[in-house]
N, C-alpha and C positions, 0 to 999 in steps of 0.2 A: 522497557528493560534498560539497565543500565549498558552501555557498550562501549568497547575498547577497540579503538585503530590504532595500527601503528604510529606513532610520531616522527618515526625517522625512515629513511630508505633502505632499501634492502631488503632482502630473504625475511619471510617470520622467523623463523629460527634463530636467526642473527639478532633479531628487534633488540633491544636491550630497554628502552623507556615509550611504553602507551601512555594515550590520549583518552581520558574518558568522555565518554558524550553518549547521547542519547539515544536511543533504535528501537522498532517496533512498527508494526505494518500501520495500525489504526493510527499510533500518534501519530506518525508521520502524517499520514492522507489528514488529519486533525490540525495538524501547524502548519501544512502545505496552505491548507482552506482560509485560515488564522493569516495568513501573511497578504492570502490573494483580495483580504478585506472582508470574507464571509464569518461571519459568527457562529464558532464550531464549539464542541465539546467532548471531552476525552473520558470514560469511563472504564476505571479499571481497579487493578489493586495491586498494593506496593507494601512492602515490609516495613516496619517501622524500624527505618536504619539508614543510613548515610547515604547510599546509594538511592534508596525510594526518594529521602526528600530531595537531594539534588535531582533527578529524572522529572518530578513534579515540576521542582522551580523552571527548568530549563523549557518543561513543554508549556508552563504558562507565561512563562517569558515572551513567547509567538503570540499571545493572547488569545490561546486556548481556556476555554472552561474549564477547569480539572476541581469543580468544586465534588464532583459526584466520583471520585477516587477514593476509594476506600484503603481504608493504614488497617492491617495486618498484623496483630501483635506478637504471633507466633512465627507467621513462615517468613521466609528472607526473598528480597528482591529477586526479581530474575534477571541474568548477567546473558552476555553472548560476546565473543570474540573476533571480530571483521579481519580475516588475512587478507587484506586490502591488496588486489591485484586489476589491472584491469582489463584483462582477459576472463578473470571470474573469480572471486573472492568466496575460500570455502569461509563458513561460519559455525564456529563451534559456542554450541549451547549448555548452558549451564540454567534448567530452570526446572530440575525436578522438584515436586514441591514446592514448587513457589507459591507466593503469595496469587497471583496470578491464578495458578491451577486453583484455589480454592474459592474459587466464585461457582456459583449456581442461580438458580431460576428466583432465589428470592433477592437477587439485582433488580429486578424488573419491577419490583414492590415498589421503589421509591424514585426511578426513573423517568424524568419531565418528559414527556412525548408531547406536550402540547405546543403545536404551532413550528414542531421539527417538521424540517421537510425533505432529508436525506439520513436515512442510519446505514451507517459504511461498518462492515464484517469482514471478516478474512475466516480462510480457511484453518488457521494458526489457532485461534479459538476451542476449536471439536478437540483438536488433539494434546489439549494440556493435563486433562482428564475427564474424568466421568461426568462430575459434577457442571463441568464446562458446557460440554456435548449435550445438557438437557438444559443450561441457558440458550443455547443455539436456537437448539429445539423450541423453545418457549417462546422465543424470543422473533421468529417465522411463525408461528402462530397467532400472534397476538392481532386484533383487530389490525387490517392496514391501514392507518393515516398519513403513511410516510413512505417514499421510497425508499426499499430496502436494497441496499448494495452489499455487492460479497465479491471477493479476490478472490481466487482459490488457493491462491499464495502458498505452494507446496512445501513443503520443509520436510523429507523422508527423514531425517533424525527425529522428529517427533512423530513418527507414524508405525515405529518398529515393534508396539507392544497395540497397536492400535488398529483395526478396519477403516479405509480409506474412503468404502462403499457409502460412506455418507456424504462425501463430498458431494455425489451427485446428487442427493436427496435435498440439499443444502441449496446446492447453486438453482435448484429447479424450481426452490420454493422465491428467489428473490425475482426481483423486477429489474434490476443492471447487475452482471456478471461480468468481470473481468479473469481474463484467463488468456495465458501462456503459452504457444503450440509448444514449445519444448515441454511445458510442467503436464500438459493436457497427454500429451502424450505417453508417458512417463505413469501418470495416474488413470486414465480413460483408453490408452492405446489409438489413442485419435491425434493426426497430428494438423493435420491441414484444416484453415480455417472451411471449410465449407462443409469437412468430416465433423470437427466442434458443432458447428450449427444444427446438423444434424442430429448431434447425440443430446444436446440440449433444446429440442426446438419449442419449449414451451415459455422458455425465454423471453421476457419482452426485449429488451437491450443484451446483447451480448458486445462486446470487445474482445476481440482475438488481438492479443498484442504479438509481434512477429520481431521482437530484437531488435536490433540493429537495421531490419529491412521497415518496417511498419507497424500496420496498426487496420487491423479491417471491422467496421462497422454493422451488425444485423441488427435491424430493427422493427421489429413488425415484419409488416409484409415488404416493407419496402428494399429495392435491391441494394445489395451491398456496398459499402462504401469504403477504400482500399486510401490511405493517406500514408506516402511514405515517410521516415524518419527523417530528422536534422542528420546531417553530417555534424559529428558532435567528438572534439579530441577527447577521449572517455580517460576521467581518471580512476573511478573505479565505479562498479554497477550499481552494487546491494541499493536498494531505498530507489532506484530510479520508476521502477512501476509503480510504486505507491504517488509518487511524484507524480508520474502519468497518471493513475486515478484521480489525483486531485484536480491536477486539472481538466480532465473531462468531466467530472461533477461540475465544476465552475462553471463550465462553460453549457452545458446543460441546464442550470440553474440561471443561468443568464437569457435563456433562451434562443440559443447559437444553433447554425445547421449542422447537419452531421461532420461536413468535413472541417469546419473552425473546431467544432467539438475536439476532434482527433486531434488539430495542429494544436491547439490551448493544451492538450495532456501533453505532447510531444517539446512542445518549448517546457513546460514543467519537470519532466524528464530532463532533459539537457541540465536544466539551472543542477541539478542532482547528480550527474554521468562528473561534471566540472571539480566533485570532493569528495575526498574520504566521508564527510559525514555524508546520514542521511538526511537532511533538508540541507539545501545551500543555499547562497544567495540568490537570491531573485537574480536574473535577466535583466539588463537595463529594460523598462517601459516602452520607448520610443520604439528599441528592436521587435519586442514581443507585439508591438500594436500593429507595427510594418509585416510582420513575418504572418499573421490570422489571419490577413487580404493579400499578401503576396501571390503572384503568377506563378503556376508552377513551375518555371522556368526560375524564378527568383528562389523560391522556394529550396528546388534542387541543387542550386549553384552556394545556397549558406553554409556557411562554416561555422558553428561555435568552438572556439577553445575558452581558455582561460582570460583572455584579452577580449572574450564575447564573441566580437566576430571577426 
């Protein structure tokens, strides 16, 4: 979607001149992967109109795939508005009828699956409409050749004309789940990682992301693995879990243990916490290489701001 932060400081109210730029759960986890060196692809649809092709350019800028984006000739872009704060930035959505909503299960018609070896979903998807919700659906059904990943990525503005009760049908059907104890709670009435676990336990990976405090690990049978957070000076949140998605895909796909897994999502977050937008600069290299084998003494005592560290 197209997205607008403030440009200047101050109240939203006050704002007087935004900033366009780019948002959306999947691109982002898509140009996160794109920056970390891994060869991604972004599938979606966009209006044919100033907003869709600039959000295209921009995400294949990262060197994102977006060959398999479909242009819309009827509906108009989807938009949303970041009151960038960083205690919590509300987001106001502008995507009825979008171009977006009007994707359905014949995407999957012409979809490369051959030799992918992560497809990353959000919960964001079920709830743009009908037609979505039976991609979803389709789309968890189709033979597995690939890991399937899904955020639960709650957005209650899109869920106000909608049944939520698929979320779980969703999350139970993939093989890595990330999810929120504030959102889990909120949509499931479950707020503690070990209450999550439970309500999902057919789970192969689950991630319980815990804010500002961590990050807890279920995998299989094996026992949990609890990784706390960077001390990180936040400049504002929105896009930092998708950030942390990205990098725990990464770092999975590399072959990493559980807790480098967590810390790889957690320096990816950080680089994200550091801007208004949602993908920011990378981390200097040397830090994020230092920081995956740090003691957790080192670990605990980091600081990123805007100066890194």
């Amino acid at each position: 979607m197209a997205l607008f932060v403030p440009a200047e400081p101050g109240p939203p109210d006050e704002v007087v001149t935004w900033t366009r730029t780019v948002g959306g759960a999947e691109s982002n986890v898509a140009s996160h992967l794109a920056v970390l060196g891994l060869r991604s692809a972004w599938v979606s649809a966009v209006g044919d109109d100033a907003f869709g092709r600039a959000l295209v350019s921009t995400i294949a800028a990262f060197g994102v795939d977006v060959s398999g984006v479909l242009v819309d000739p009827t509906r108009p872009t989807g938009m949303y508005v970041k009151e960038s704060d960083a205690a919590g930035s509300p987001v106001r959505y502008y995507r009825h009828g979008s171009a977006a909503s009007g994707m359905g299960p014949s995407m999957l018609d012409t979809l490369p699956l051959d030799g992918v070896r992560v497809v990353h979903t959000s919960g964001i998807t079920p709830a743009l409409s009908d037609s979505c919700l039976e991609l979803m659906r389709a789309l968890v059904a189709l033979p597995r050749t690939f890991t399937l990943s899904f955020d639960l990525n709650w957005r209650p503005p899109l869920w106000v004309d909608r049944d939520p009760s698929v979320l779980r049908e969703l999350a139970t059907a993939a093989d890595v789940v990330f999810v929120g104890v504030d959102e889990a709670e909120l949509v499931w009435g479950v707020a503690e990682p070990e209450e999550i676990r439970a309500f999902l336990p057919e789970t192969r990976t689950l991630v319980v992301k815990q804010g500002a405090d961590g990050a807890t690990l279920f995998e299989g049978t094996a026992a949990p693995v609890y990784q706390p957070a960077l001390n990180v000076d936040v400049v504002e949140p929105v896009g930092a879990g998708d950030a942390f998605a990205a990098g725990f895909i990464f770092g999975t796909l590399s072959g990493w243990s559980p807790r480098r897994r967590l810390r790889c999502g957690h320096l990816r977050a950080a680089s994200s916490l550091l801007t208004h937008h949602d993908v920011g600069s990378s981390l200097p290299a040397a830090f994020v290489a230092s920081m995956l084998d740090a003691s957790d003494a080192e670990w605990a005592a980091a600081y990123v701001t805007g100066e890194r560290q």
